[in-house]
C-alpha positions, -999 to 999 in steps of 0.1 A, spaced: -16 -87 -192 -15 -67 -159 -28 -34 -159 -34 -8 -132 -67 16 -130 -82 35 -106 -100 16 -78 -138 25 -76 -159 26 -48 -180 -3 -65 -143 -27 -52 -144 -15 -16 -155 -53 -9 -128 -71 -29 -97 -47 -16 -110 -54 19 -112 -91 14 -77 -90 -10 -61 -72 30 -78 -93 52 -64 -125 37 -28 -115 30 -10 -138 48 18 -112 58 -15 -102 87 -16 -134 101 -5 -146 136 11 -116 157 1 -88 128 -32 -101 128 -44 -73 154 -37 -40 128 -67 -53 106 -93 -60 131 -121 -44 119 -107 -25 91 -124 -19 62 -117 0 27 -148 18 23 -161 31 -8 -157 69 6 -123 59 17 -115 51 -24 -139 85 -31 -115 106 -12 -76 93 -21 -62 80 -49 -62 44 -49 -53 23 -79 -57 -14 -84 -35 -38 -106 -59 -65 -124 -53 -87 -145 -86 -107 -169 -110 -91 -142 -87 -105 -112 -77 -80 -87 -37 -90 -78 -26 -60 -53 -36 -18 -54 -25 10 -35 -39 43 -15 -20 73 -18 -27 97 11 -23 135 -4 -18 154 18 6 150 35 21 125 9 21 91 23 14 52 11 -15 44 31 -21 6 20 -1 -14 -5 -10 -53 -6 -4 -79 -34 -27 -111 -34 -7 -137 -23 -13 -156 -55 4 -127 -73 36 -126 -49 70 -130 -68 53 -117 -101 62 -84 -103 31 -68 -88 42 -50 -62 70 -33 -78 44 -21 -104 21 -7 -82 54 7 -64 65 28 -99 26 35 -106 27 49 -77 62 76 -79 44 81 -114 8 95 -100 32 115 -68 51 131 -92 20 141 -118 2 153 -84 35 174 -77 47 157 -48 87 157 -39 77 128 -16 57 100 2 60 91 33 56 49 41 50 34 74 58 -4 67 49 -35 83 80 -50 97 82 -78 71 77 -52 42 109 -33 48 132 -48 28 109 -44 0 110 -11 5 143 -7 5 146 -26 -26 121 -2 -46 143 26 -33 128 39 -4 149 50 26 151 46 61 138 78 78 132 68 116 107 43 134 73 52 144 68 35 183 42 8 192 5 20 199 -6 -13 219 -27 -29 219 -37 -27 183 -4 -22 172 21 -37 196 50 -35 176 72 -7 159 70 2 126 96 15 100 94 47 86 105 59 51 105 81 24 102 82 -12 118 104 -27 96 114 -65 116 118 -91 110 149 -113 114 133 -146 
């Protein structure tokens, strides 16, 4: 049984080390995660929620408030193909809309966008390269929170 709770600042280590080994940052995405960390103020200060399943992380999620926006959304590689991410995906519209937000913004990683899509999100523009960390453009969209 999967179920998703609030990340604590205690798991700071283990959602860092869930990001760093997603295979999805390897090779030419590799340079976004240099030296990125979740810290535990980072989980103090948003909204992050992790899905677990008998004490094993399998993906979470940071959700920026203001403005709204999807700040991190990874799934173990492990747990890919098992429903994970579009969990975390209507956990997510679920805590938006109880916080009262008509929106959140997503800045995907290239490779992430058709999932996106696929969850409903839509295409709202492209935000340019930032080299050298980020030497690629990324896709940005919007989802929209339903009222009800």
């Amino acid at each position: 049984m999967v179920d998703i709770v609030r990340a604590h600042p205690a798991q700071a280590g283990a959602l860092t080390a869930l990001l760093h080994a997603s295979s999805a940052y390897q090779g030419e995405y590799a340079s976004i995660l240099d030296g990125y960390a979740v810290t535990p103020g980072y989980l103090e200060a948003n909204p992050a929620f992790a899905a677990m399943a008998d004490g094993e992380l399998l993906g979470f999620y940071a959700l920026l408030e203001d403005p709204p926006e999807l700040d991190l959304l990874f799934v173990a590689d492990a747990a890919q193909g098992l429903g994970i991410g579009t969990r975390l995906i209507a956990h997510m519209l679920g805590e938006a809309r109880a916080r009262g937000m008509r929106g959140v913004r997503v800045v995907s990683h290239p490779p992430a966008l058709a999932f996106y899509l696929r969850m409903g999100a839509r295409r709202t523009g492209t935000v340019p390269a930032r080299p050298p960390k980020i030497a690629w453009d990324r896709p940005e969209l919007r989802f929209d929170v339903p009222t009800c």
